[in-house]
Structure formats: structure tokens, C-alpha cells
Residue, then its C-alpha position, 0 to 999 in steps of 0.5 A: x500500500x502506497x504511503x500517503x504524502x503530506x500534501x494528499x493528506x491536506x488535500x483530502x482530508x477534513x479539518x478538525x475544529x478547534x476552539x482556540x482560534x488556531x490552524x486547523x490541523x489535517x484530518x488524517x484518516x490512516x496516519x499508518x499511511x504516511x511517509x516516514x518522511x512526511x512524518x516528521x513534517x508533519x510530527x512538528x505541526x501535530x506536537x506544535x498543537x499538542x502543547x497546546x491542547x488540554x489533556x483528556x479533550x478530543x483534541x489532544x487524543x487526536x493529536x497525540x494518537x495521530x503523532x503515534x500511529x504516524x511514527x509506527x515506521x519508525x518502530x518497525x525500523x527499531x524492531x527489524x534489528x531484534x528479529x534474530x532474536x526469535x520472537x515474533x516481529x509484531x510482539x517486538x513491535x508491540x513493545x517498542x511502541x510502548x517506548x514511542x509513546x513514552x517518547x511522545x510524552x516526554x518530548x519537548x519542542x522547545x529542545x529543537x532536536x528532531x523527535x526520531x532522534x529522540x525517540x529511539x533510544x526510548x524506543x530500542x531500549x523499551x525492547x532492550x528491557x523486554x528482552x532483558x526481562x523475558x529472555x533468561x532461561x531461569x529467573x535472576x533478580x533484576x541486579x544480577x541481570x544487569x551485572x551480567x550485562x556489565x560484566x560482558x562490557x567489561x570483559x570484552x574491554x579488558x580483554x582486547x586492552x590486555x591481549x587476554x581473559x582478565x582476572x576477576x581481580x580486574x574486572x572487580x577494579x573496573x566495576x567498582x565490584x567486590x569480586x564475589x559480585x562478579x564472580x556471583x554476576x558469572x554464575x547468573x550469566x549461565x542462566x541467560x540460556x540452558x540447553x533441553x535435556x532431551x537435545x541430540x548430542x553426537x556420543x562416539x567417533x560414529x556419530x551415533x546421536x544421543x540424547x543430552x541428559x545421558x551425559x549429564x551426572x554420576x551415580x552417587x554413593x551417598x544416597x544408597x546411605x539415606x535407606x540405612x540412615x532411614x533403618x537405622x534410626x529406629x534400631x539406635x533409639x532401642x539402644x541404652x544412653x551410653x552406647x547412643x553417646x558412644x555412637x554420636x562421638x564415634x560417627x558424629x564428633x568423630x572422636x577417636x577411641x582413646x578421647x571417647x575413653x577419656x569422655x566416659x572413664x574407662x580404658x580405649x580396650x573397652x571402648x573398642x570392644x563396646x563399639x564392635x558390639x553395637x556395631x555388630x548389634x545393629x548389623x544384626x538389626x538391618x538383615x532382620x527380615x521387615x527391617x524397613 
């Protein structure tokens, strides 16, 4: 669809009516339409008006609607440089209007400068925030996002001032840091993007694929320990006072034989042959048939 110059929406559209005795403005019936360059023309008319216009009337809510569809090019324009980014064009659109109509409030005309040049960094940076916000894999606090961010500027400078990785002593130096908040904003960065688990991944020299989590972990041994901890509690708490403080010592405190003797008065000889009996008093218990 052809874009509408200034000079077709004049001529063709009605004029709105004002009550303050100033120039009427065209009646542009699709801004959408407009030329990006017979947008900023007509963005000075319509913005000259807009400071003009109390706020709430039908006036300023044409106005100030009109300057908006008017500048969508110039969103679009802002947008087109985030498509790699995977999501859909028109939702990054619909996010950097959001910074075009912020632009179109705060711009004062008084400033000279030309209102694109304004607006963009409202613009790219209302997209920059969605970006920021919605993109991590997992959910970070929005300082250690940020710290991520800083952190990847000052590496990337660092690193091409010294011909090499810089340490986290420099880089805290450069941030005005402490190095745990740097070494903190590393670990937020792998969680900016994580990798399915169920990812095909080559496995061998045969390129036979597999899938990611096939690869990850190890077995543990602690945790065949957690069903005898779970059995085991049941068959100490049947033990008399002495030989549960023997046991905490020995297993908890990790005493040796001869500071456990010293503990409860009596020879290393008979601490040793108490903790074999218990031991084996426990044993005993576990291969118990309906022992849980």
C-alpha cells in the first residue's frame, strides 16, 4: 500500500475544529499511511498543537494518537534489528511502541532536536528491557541481570586492552565490584540460556546421536546411605544412653577411641570392644527380615 504524502493528506482530508482560534490541523484518516518522511513534517505541526491542547479533550487524543500511529515506521525500523532474536516481529513491535509513546510524552519542542532522534533510544531500549526481562532461561533478580550485562562490557574491554581473559581481580577494579559480585554476576550469566535435556548430542567417533541428559551426572554413593540412615534410626533409639553417646562421638564428633575413653572413664580396650558390639548389634538389626 502506497504511503500517503503530506500534501494528499491536506488535500483530502477534513479539518478538525478547534476552539482556540488556531490552524486547523489535517484530518488524517490512516496516519499508518504516511511517509516516514512526511512524518516528521508533519510530527512538528501535530506536537506544535499538542502543547497546546488540554489533556483528556478530543483534541489532544487526536493529536497525540495521530503523532503515534504516524511514527509506527519508525518502530518497525527499531524492531527489524531484534528479529534474530526469535520472537515474533509484531510482539517486538508491540513493545517498542510502548517506548514511542513514552517518547511522545516526554518530548519537548522547545529542545529543537528532531523527535526520531529522540525517540529511539526510548524506543530500542523499551525492547532492550523486554528482552532483558523475558529472555533468561531461569529467573535472576533484576541486579544480577544487569551485572551480567556489565560484566560482558567489561570483559570484552579488558580483554582486547590486555591481549587476554582478565582476572576477576580486574574486572572487580573496573566495576567498582567486590569480586564475589562478579564472580556471583558469572554464575547468573549461565542462566541467560540452558540447553533441553532431551537435545541430540553426537556420543562416539560414529556419530551415533544421543540424547543430552545421558551425559549429564554420576551415580552417587551417598544416597544408597539415606535407606540405612532411614533403618537405622529406629534400631539406635532401642539402644541404652551410653552406647547412643558412644555412637554420636564415634560417627558424629568423630572422636577417636582413646578421647571417647577419656569422655566416659574407662580404658580405649573397652571402648573398642563396646563399639564392635553395637556395631555388630545393629548389623544384626538391618538383615532382620521387615527391617524397613
Amino acid at each position: 500500500m502506497a504511503a500517503v504524502t503530506v500534501a494528499q493528506a491536506t488535500a483530502t482530508a477534513q479539518e478538525t475544529v478547534t476552539t482556540d482560534g488556531a490552524a486547523a490541523l489535517p484530518l488524517i484518516e490512516d496516519p499508518t499511511r504516511v511517509s516516514p518522511q512526511d512524518a516528521r513534517e508533519l510530527s512538528r505541526q501535530f506536537f506544535d498543537r499538542l502543547v497546546m491542547l488540554e489533556e483528556g479533550t478530543q483534541d489532544h487524543q487526536y493529536v497525540r494518537n495521530t503523532l503515534i500511529e504516524m511514527n509506527l515506521s519508525l518502530v518497525r525500523y527499531a524492531a527489524s534489528r531484534f528479529r534474530a532474536r526469535g520472537d515474533s516481529l509484531e510482539d517486538i513491535v508491540q513493545v517498542g511502541t510502548i517506548g514511542l509513546i513514552k517518547a511522545i510524552d516526554r518530548f519537548e519542542v522547545s529542545r529543537e532536536v528532531e523527535f526520531t532522534t529522540f525517540a529511539v533510544p526510548y524506543v530500542v531500549g523499551e525492547i532492550k528491557r523486554f528482552f532483558r526481562d523475558t529472555s533468561w532461561a531461569v529467573h535472576v533478580p533484576r541486579r544480577l541481570q544487569e551485572a551480567r550485562a556489565e560484566l560482558a562490557r567489561a570483559t570484552e574491554e579488558l580483554g582486547s586492552r590486555l591481549g587476554r581473559t582478565p582476572t576477576t581481580r580486574e574486572l572487580s577494579e573496573l566495576m567498582s565490584l567486590s569480586e564475589e559480585e562478579v564472580i556471583e554476576a558469572r554464575k547468573a550469566a549461565n542462566c541467560y540460556q540452558s540447553a533441553s535435556l532431551d537435545a541430540a548430542v553426537t556420543s562416539d567417533a560414529e556419530n551415533n546421536e544421543s540424547v543430552l541428559a545421558a551425559f549429564l551426572g554420576e551415580e552417587d554413593p551417598s544416597l544408597e546411605l539415606v535407606e540405612d540412615f532411614h533403618s537405622l534410626a529406629p534400631l539406635i533409639a532401642e539402644l541404652g544412653e551410653r552406647e547412643r553417646r558412644i555412637i554420636h562421638l564415634r560417627f558424629v564428633e568423630e572422636l577417636t577411641q582413646a578421647q571417647i575413653a577419656d569422655r566416659i572413664g574407662v580404658s580405649q580396650m573397652h571402648v573398642s570392644r563396646l563399639i564392635s558390639r553395637i556395631i555388630k548389634r545393629l548389623r544384626t538389626g538391618l538383615l532382620e527380615p521387615g527391617v524397613a
